[in-house]
ROLOSE-386167 format. One record per residue: residue in one letter; x negated, y, z negated of N, C-alpha, C in turn. Coordinates in steps of 0.05 Angstrom, whole numbers, padded with zeros to 5 digits, always signed. Each point is the difference from the previous one (the first is absolute). Example, Ala and Ser with C-alpha at 12.3 -4.5 7.8 and 13.67 -1.06 7.14 Angstrom:
2
a-00264-00114-00156+00018+00024+00000-00018+00024+00000s+00007+00021+00014-00016+00024-00001+00015+00022-00014
This chain:
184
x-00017-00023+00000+00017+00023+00000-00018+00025+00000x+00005+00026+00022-00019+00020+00000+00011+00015-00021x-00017+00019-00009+00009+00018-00021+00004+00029+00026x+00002+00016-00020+00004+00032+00012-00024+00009-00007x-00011+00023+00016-00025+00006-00012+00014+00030-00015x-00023-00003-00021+00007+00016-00024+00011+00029+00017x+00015+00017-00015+00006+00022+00013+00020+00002+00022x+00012-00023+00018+00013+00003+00027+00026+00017-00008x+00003+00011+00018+00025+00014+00001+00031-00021-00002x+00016+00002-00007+00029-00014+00000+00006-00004+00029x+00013-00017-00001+00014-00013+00022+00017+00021+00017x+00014+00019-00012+00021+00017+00019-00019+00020+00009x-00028+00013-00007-00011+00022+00009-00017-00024+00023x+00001+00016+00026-00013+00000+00022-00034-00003-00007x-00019-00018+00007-00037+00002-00017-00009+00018+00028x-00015+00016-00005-00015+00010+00020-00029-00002-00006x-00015-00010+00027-00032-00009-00013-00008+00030-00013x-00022+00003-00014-00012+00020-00008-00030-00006+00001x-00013+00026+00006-00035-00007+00006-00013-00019+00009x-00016-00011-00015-00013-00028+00001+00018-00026+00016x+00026+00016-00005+00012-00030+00010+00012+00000+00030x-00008+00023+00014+00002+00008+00023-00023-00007+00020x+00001-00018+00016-00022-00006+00009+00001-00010+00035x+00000+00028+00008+00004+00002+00033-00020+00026-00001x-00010+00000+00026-00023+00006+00008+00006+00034+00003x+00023+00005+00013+00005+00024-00005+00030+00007-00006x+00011+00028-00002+00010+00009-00017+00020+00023+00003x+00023+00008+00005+00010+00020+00010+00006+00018-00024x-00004+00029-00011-00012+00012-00026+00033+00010+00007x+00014+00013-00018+00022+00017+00003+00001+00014-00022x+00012+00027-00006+00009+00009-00029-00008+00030-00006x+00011+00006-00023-00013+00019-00001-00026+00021-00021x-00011-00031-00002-00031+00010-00009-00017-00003+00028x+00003-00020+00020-00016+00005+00028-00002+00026+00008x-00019+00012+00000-00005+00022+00024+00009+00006+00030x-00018-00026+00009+00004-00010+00025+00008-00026+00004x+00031-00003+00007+00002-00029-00007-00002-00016+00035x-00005-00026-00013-00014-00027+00027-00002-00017-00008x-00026-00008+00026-00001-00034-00011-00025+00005-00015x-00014-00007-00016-00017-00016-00018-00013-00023-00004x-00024-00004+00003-00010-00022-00018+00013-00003-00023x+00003-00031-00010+00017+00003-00032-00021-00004-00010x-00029+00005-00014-00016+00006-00010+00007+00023-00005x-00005+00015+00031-00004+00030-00007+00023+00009-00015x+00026-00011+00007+00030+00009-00016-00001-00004-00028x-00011-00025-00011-00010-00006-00027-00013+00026-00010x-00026+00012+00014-00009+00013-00013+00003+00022-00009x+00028+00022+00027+00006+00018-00006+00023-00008-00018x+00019-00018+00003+00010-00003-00037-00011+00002-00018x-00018-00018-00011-00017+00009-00016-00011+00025-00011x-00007+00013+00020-00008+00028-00010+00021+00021-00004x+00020-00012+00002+00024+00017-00011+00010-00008-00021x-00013-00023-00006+00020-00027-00032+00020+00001+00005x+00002-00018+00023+00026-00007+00008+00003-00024+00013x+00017-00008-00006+00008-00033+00024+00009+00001+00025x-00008-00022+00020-00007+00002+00025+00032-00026+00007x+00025+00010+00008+00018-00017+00001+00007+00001+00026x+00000-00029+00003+00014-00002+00030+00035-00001+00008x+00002+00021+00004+00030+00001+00012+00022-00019+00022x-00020-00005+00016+00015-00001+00026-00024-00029+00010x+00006-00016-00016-00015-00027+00018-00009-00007+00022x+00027+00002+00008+00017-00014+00029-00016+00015+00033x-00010+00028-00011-00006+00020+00017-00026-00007+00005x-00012+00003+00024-00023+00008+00016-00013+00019+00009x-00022+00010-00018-00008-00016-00029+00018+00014-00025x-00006-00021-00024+00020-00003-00015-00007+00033-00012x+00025+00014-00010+00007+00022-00007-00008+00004-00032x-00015+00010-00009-00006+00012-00029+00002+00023-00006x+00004+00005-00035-00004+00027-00005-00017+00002-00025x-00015+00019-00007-00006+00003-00025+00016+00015-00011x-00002-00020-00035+00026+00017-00015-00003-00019-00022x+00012+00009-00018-00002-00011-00035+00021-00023-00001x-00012-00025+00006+00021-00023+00012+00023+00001-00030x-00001-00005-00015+00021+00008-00026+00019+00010+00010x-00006+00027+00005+00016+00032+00008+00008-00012+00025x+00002-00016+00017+00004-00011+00031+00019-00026-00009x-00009-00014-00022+00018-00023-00001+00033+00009-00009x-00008+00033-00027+00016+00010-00004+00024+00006+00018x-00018+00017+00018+00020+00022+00019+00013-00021+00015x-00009-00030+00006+00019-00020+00018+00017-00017-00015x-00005+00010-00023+00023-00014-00016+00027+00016-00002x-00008+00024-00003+00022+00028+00000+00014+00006+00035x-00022-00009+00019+00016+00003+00023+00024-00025+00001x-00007-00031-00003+00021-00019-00003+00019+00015-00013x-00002-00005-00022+00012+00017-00026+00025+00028+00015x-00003+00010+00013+00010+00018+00011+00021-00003+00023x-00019-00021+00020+00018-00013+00025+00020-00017-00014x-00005-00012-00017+00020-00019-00017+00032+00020-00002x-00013+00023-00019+00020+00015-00013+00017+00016+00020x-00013+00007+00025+00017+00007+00023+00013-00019+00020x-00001-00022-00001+00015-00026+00013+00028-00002-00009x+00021+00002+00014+00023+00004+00003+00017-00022-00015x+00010-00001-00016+00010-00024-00015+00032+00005+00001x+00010-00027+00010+00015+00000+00015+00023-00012-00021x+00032+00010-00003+00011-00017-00017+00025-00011+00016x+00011-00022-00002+00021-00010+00001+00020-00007-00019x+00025+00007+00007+00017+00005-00010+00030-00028+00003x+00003-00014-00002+00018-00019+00003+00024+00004-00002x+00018-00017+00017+00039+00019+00001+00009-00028+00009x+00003-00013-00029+00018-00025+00012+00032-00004+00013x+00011-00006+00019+00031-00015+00004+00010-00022-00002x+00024+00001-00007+00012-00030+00014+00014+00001+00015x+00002-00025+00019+00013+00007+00027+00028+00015-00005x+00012-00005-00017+00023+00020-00003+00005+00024-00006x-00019+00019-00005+00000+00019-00018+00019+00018+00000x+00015+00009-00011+00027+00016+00005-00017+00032+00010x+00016+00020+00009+00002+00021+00003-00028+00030-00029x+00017-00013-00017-00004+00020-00024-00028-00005-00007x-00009-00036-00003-00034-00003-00004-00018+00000+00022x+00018+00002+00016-00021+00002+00036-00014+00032-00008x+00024+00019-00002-00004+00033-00010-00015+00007-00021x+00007-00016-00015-00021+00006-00024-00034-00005+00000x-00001-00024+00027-00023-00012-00006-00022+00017+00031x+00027+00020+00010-00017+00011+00018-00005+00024-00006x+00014+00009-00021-00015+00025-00014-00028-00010-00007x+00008-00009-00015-00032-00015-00017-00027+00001+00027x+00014-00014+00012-00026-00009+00030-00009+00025+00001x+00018+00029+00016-00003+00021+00005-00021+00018-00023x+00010+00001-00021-00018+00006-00022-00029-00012+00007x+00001-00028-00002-00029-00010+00003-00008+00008+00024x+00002-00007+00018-00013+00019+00021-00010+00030+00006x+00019+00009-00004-00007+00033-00006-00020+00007-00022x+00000-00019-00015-00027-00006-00025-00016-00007+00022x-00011-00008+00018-00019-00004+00009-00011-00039+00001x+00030-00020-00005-00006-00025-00004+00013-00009+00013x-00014-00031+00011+00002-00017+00020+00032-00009-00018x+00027-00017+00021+00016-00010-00013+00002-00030+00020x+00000-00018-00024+00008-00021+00016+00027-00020-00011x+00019+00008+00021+00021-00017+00001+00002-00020-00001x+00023-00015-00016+00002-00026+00001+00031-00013-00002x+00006-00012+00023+00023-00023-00014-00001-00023-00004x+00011-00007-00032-00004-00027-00007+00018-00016+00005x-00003-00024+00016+00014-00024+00001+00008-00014-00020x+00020+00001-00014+00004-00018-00024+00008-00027+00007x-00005-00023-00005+00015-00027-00003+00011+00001+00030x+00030-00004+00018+00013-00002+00021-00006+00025+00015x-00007+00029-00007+00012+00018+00004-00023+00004+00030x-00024-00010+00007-00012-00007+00014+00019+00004+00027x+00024-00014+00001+00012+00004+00014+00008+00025+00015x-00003+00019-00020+00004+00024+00010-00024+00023+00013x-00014-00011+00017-00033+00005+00007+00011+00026+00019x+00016+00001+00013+00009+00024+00022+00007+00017-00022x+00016-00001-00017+00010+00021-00020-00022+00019-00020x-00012-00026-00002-00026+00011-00005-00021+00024+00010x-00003-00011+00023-00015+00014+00027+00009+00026-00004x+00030-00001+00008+00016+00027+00001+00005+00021-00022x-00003-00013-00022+00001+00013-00023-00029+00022+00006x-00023-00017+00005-00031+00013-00004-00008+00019+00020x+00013-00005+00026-00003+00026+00026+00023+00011-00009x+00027+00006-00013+00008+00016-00004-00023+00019-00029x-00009-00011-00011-00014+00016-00022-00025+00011+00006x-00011-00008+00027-00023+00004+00012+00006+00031+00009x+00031-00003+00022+00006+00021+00010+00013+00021-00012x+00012-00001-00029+00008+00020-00014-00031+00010-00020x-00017-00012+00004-00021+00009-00009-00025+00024+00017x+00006-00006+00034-00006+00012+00023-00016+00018-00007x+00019+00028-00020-00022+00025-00005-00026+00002-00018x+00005-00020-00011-00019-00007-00029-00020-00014+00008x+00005-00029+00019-00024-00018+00002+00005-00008+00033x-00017-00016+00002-00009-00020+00026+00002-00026-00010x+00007-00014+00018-00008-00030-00007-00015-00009+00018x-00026-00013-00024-00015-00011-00001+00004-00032+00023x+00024-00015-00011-00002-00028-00002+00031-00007+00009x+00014+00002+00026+00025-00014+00000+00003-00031-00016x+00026+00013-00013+00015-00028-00013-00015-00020+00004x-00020-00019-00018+00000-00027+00014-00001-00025-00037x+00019-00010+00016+00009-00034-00024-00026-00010-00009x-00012+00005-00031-00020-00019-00010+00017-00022-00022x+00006-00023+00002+00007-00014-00015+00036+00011-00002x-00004+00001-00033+00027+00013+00011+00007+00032-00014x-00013+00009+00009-00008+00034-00001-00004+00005+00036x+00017+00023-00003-00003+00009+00028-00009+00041-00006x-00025-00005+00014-00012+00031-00014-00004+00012+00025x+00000+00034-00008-00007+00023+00021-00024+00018-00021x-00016+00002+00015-00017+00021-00009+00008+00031+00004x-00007+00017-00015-00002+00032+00010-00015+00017-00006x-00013+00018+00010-00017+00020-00004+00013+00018-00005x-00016+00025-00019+00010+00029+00019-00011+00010+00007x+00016+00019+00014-00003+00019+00025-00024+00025-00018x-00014+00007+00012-00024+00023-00004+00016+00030+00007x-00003+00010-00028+00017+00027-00012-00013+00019+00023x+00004+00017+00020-00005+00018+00012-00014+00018-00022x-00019+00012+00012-00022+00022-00018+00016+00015+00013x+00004+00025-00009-00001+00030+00007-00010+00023-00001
């Protein structure tokens, strides 16, 4: 069984070689302690880190030749923890909202339950429709259908649908989005 060598970084932070452990012949410098930034000997890149006491980190692997900067790898592991950290917190998180029927639903909970939809949407949430098949009532799969494009289409100003009507088991669901609030 290998061990970890003392010090490695955790599993979710990205390792980027540092100094010594960079070992290609040359070197693409970037940043803004470079003067003149290029390619390099990574000797020579070593040494002008050094004389700044600073670490020599490689950025950009993949590139020809591989991309480095000098910079206080700490303060670098930091600032890429805070950029994740950030893209995370601006990623759109998405909610759904559920609106069960049964194939029969009278008049008064159809209304009630399309207020509700309307609300959620206008909140800015996904709604996903559903009618449940109970026991025999399977039978009633068109009633169904019709129940869900009628709620699709009295929903029109509020959302889009996503997902025409389709039978999983015995749930028959419609997805919906909404519609993007005009800026003014």
């Amino acid at each position: 069984m290998r061990r970890k060598p003392h010090g490695s970084q955790q599993k979710d932070t990205p390792s980027f070689r540092v100094n010594n452990q960079i070992r290609i012949p040359q070197v693409r410098l970037v940043g803004d302690n470079i003067d003149n930034p290029g390619v390099y000997s990574t000797s020579q890149a070593l040494k002008m880190a050094d004389e700044l006491e600073l670490d020599l980190v490689e950025i950009s692997p993949k590139a020809d030749p591989p991309v480095c900067r000098i910079t206080d790898y700490q303060k670098f592991l930091y600032q890429q923890k805070r950029k994740q950290k950030e893209l995370k917190s601006k990623a759109v998180k998405v909610i759904v909202k559920e609106i069960r029927f049964g194939p029969n639903t009278d008049d008064h909970d159809y209304n009630f339950k399309l207020k509700h939809a309307q609300k959620f949407l206008s909140e800015g949430a996904k709604v996903k429709a559903y009618v449940f098949f109970k026991g025999r009532s399977i039978l009633f799969k068109e009633q169904g259908e019709i129940l869900l494009l009628r709620f699709a289409q009295d929903l029109e100003e509020y959302g889009k649908v996503d997902q025409l009507p389709k039978l999983e088991g015995k749930r028959m669901i419609i997805f919906l989005s909404p519609k993007k609030a005009v800026k003014k």
